[in-house]
C-alpha positions, -999 to 999 in steps of 0.1 A, spaced: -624 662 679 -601 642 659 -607 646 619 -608 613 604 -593 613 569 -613 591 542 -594 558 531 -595 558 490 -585 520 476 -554 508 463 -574 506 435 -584 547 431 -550 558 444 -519 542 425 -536 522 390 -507 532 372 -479 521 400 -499 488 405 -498 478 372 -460 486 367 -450 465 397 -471 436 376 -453 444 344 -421 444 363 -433 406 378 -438 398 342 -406 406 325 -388 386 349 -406 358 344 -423 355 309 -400 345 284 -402 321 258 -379 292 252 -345 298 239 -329 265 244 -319 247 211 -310 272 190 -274 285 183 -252 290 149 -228 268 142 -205 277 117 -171 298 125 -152 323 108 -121 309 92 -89 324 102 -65 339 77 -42 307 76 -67 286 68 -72 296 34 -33 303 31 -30 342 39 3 349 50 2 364 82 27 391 77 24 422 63 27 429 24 60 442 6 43 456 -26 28 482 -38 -10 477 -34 -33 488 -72 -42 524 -69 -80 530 -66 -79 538 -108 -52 512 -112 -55 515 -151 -43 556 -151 -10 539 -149 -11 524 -183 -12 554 -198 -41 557 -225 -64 585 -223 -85 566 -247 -89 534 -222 -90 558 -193 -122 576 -207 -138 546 -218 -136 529 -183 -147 564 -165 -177 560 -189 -190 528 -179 -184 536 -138 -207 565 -149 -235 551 -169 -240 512 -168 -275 499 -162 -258 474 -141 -234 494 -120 -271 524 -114 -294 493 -104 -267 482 -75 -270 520 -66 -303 522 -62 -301 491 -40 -277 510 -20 -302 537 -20 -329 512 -4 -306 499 22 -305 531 38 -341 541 37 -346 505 62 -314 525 84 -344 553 85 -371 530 94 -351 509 121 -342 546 136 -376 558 139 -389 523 154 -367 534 183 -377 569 196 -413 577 208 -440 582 179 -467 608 179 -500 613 156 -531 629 155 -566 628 142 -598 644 137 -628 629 136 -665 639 133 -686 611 132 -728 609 127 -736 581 155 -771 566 169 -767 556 205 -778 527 213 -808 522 236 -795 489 257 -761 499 267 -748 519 292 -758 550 273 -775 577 295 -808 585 291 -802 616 274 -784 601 243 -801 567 244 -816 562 207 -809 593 197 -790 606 169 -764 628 173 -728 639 157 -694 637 176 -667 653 172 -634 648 188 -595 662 177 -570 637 197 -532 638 199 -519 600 202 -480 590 220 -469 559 218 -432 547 229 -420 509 230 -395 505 262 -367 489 247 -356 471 278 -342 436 256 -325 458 230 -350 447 198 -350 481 181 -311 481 189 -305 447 171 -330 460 141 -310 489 137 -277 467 134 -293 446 112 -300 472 90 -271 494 93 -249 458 81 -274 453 53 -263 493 45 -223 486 44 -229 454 30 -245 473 0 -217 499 0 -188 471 -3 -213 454 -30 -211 487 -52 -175 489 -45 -172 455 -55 -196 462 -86 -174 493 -95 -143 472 -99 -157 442 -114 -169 468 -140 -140 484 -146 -116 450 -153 -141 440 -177 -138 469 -197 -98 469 -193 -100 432 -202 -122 441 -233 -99 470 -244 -69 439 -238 -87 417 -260 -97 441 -283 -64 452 -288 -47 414 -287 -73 407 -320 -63 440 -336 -24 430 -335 -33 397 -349 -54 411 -376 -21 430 -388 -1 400 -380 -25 386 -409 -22 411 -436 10 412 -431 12 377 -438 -12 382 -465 15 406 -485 40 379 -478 13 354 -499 11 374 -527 48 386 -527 54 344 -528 25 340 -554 44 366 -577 81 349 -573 64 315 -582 45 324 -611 80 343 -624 95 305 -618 69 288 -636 71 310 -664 105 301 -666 102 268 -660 117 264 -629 88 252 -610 60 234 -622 20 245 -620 18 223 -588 40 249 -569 21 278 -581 -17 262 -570 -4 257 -543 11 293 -540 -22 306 -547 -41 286 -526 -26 305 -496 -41 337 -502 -78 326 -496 -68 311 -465 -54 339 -452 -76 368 -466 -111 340 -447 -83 347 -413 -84 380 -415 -124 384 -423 -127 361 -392 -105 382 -372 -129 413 -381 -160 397 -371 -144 394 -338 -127 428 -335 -168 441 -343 -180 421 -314 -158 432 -285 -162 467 -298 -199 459 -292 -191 443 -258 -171 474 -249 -199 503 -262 -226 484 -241 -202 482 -211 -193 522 -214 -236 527 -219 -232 537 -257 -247 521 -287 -234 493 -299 -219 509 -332 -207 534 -311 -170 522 -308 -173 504 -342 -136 525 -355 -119 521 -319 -85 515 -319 -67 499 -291 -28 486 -280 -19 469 -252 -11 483 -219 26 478 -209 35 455 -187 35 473 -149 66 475 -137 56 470 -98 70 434 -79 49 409 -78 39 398 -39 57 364 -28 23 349 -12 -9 362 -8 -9 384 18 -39 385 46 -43 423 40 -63 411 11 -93 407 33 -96 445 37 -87 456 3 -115 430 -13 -147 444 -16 -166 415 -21 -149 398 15 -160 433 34 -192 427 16 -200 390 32 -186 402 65 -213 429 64 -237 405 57 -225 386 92 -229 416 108 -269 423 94 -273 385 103 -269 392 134 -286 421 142 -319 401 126 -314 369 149 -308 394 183 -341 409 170 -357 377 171 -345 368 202 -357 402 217 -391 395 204 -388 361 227 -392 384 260 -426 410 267 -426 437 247 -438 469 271 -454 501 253 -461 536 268 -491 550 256 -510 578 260 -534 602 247 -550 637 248 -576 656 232 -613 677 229 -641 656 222 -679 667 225 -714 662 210 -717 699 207 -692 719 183 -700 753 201 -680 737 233 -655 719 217 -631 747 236 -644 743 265 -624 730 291 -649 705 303 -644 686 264 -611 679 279 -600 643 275 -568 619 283 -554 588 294 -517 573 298 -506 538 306 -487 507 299 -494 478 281 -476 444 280 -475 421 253 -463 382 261 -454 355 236 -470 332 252 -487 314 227 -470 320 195 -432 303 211 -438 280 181 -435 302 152 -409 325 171 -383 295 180 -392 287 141 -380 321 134 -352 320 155 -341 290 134 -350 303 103 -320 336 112 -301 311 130 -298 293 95 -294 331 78 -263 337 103 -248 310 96 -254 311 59 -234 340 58 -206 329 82 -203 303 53 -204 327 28 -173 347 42 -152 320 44 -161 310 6 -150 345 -3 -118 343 12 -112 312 -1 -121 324 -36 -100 356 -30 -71 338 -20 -70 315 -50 -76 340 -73 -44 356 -61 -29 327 -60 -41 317 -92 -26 352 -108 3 352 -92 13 313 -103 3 320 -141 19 350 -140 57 330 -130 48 306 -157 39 328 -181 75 351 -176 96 311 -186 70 302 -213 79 343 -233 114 334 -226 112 299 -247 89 316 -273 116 345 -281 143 322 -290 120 299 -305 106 330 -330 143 338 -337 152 302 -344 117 303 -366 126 335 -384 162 324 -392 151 293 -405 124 314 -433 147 336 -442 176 306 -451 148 290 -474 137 316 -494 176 321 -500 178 287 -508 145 285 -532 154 317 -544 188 298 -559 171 271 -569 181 247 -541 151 243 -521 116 237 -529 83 259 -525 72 232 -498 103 243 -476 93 281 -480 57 272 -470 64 254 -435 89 277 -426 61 308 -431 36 291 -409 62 285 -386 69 320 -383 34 334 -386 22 308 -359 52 319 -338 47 359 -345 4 351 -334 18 330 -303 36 360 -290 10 388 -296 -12 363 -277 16 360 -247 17 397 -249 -22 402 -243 -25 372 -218 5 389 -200 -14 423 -200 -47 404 -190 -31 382 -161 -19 418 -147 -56 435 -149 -66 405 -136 -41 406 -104 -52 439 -99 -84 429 -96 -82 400 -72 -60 419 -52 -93 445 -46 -88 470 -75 -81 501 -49 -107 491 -24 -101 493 9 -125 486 36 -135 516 60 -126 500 94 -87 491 78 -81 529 63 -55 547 85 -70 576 77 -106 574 79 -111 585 38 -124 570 13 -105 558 -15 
């Protein structure tokens, strides 16, 4: 006889292969509407903002381009504040948040797994599907159950996430950088100015010397009847004016030193007998035009362009979200009502299977969303191309003042000669009795504004070359345009 072999349903023999051929119907159908929704803005090109396209002829600043001025004292002070500022430790710790998202966005993408215990005290109800022998009772569970869960991710979601996050990571990075040299050329502009108001303070008492040196001579004059008390108020009226100068000239000297101690994260009467001269002038050309390497030695540039980069890892994650979202799950475990079988191999219990969410009813709020990082991408597009315009004309800026300033020192030298020649003839002439004291005076304040013009030349010279340093990245260079892979 024939054996006939029982027929089992679709149903009882493949659940699991059933429901992924419905899943796969799904994803090829149920998506959400994209249409509508694209950035607009555009990355500038080099030339645009006026970056020469070829490659720089100079000597780019060193990553500590102030070790070549030569003061330990300056040196220290700067090393100081890169060490301890409030400011420079709360950009760190941003940093340090950045990366823990990085963490998150990784684990998001691998399979997760838990567990949990439970022993619960539970009446059964008596109208359910409860059996007879538990119906109304009271009785206590317990169960030990060991959850997996994976999220397929077939429309790359975790994979944009992870960019996202990755940018928002080297964005931070180039932000510190960018913090770190910002930091550093206000301290070297503070030692600068510091430095300029010490010089004029001595410019003053020197001055000052000169007063009373005058007031002496005209009193000797008076006495002998060669000038009259007219010349020798007016003589002494000089010396208040300058000794007021020189106690304004210490009220600022005590502020920068204040500005400098709570830069370098020291009290502010820390620095309060610091003594500072001007760096010398670098010796290193000047570049011609601004060169389009500056867009990988800026910090603050790589910065934005990380941000273009996190932008769009966010809006590809919100476009991911736009298609079904497919999780394995599964579990396994021991559950019982009696705790002397919770071993037993009848307490077994599992289960495994798909599920399938669809945005089919929340399109609204994802295509607002999608907008809403639509707008953030191109936010930051426009972002970049404000920081290489900025860049650029900081450079540019430099660079020009720079050229005007080397003509304006020229004029000033032979115009503090011209002034110095001209004092010293008209104390030799009121000295012989042909000039007056009124000659003498305008011929000092010709020469003292001349002498506090070039100190300030000299300190605006030094400060215009910080400040090229600066705009030109202060030693930053971005990872992806090393040669060599290491940091700087």
């Amino acid at each position: 006889m024939e054996q006939i072999t029982p027929h089992r349903p679709l149903s009882a023999r493949r659940p699991l292969a059933a429901l992924l051929a419905a899943c796969a119907c799904l994803l090829a159908g149920a998506c959400a509407d994209l249409s509508g929704i694209s950035p607009k803005a555009r990355q500038a090109q080099p030339a645009a903002v006026g970056l020469a396209t070829a490659p720089a002829a100079f000597d780019w600043p060193d990553a500590q381009w102030w070790r070549p001025y030569g003061d330990d004292r300056l040196a220290a002070l700067v090393e100081r504040a890169l060490a301890g500022n409030p400011s420079l430790m709360a950009t760190e710790s941003r940093l340090a948040r950045a990366r823990s998202l990085v963490d998150l966005a990784e684990s998001e993408s691998g399979p997760g797994v838990g567990g949990r215990v439970d022993v619960t005290r539970q009446r059964f109800t008596e109208t359910g599907m409860i059996p007879p022998a538990l119906a109304g009772r009271t009785r206590t569970t317990y169960a030990a159950t060991l959850v997996l869960g994976w999220e397929l991710d077939f429309f790359g979601r975790h994979r944009a996430a992870l960019q996202a996050a990755l940018g928002t990571v080297q964005a931070a990075e180039a932000e510190l950088q960018a913090a770190r040299v910002l930091l550093a050329s206000r301290v070297v502009a503070g030692w600068i100015e510091l430095a300029r108001l010490l010089e004029q303070r001595r410019l003053a008492r020197e001055t000052r010397a000169q007063d009373e040196r005058m007031v002496e001579l005209v009193r000797q004059r008076t006495v002998a009847g060669l000038d009259s008390r007219v010349e020798l108020r007016r003589a002494e009226g000089e010396l208040p004016r300058t000794r007021a100068g020189i106690e304004a000239l210490d009220g600022e000297i005590a502020l920068v030193r204040h500005a400098l101690a709570v830069l370098s994260a020291q009290p502010p009467q820390a620095l309060a007998a610091l003594e500072a001269s001007l760096p010398p002038a670098p010796r290193a050309a000047l570049p011609a035009e601004v060169p389009a390497d500056l867009l990988g030695r800026r910090a603050d540039v790589a910065a934005a362009r990380w941000r273009i980069e996190a932008a769009l890892g966010a809006r590809d994650e919100t476009r991911a979200r736009f298609y079904p979202n497919v999780n394995l799950a599964g579990f396994l475990g021991l559950s019982t009502l009696n705790l002397t079988q919770w071993l037993d191999a009848g307490s077994r219990t599992w289960g495994v299977g798909p599920a399938v969410r669809l945005p089919l009813f929340d399109t609204g709020a994802l295509r607002a969303e999608l907008r809403d990082r639509t707008a953030g991408l191109d936010e930051a597009v426009h972002a970049y191309n404000g920081a290489i315009a900025d860049a650029a004309r900081e450079v540019a800026d430099r660079l020009a003042s720079l050229h005007a300033l080397a003509r304006r020192e020229r004029e000033q030298r032979l115009a503090l000669e011209a002034a110095d020649d001209a004092q010293e003839l008209a104390v030799q002439r009121y000295r012989a009795g042909l000039g007056t004291y009124l000659e003498v005076i305008s011929a000092q304040a010709a020469v003292t504004a001349e002498r506090r013009l070039a100190a300030d030349l000299d300190a605006r010279a030094a400060e215009l070359h910080a400040g090229l340093a600066h705009a030109l990245g202060g030693g930053y260079l971005a990872p992806d345009a090393r040669n060599d892979g290491s940091p700087r």
